[in-house]
N, C-alpha and C positions, 0 to 999 in steps of 0.2 A: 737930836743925835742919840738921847739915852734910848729912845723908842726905837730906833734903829738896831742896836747890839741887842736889845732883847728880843727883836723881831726875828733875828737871824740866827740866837740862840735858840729860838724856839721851832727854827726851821732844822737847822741842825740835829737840834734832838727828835724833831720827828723823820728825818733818815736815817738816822742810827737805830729810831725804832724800827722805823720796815723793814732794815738792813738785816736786827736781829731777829725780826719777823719772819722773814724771807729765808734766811738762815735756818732756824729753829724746823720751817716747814720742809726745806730740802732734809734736813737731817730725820725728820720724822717718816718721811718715806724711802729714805734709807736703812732705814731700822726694820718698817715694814718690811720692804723686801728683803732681808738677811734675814727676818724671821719665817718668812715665807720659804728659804732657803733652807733654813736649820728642820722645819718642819719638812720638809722633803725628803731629805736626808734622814729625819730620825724615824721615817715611811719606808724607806728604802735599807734603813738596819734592821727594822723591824721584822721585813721582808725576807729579808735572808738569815734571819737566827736558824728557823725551823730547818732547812735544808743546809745550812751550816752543823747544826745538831745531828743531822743522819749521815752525815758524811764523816764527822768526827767517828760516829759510833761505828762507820762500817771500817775505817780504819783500825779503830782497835779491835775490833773484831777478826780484820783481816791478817794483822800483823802475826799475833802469835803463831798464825797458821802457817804463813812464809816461812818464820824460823821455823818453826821445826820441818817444814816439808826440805829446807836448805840444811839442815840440821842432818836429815836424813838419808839426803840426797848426795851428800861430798864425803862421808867415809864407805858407801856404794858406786863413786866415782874412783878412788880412792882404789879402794878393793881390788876392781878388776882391774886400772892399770897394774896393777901387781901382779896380777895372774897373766896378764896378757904379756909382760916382761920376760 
């Protein structure tokens, strides 16, 4: 009978190991693939810095110009309703 319980312990402990086996290897290719994922992703930030970059600059480039052509443009609006009154 004692050959029995250890027989059964020793079964036991070998599906707990495949258990954590089995386990262990789904988690490892879940890992993979979110890194496979992250590296995509930091492909795709990479990718649009540069054109992010010129488009920043052509707004600040563009702004100042607006004000003042707006700047310009509403006490010459401004103006002639007055004369037209």
């Amino acid at each position: 009978m004692h050959v029995c319980l250890s027989d059964q312990r020793i079964d036991d402990m070998r599906f707990w190991e495949k258990e954590v086996d089995d386990k262990l290897a789904s988690l490892k290719q879940e890992t993979d693939a979110l890194d496979m994922y992250r590296n995509r992703l930091n492909a795709a930030i990479a990718a649009y810095e540069e054109p992010l970059r010129i488009a920043q600059l052509c707004l600040a480039n563009r702004s100042p110009q607006r004000f003042l052509a707006h700047c310009c443009y509403r006490p010459y609006s401004v103006n002639k309703r007055c004369k037209n009154a």
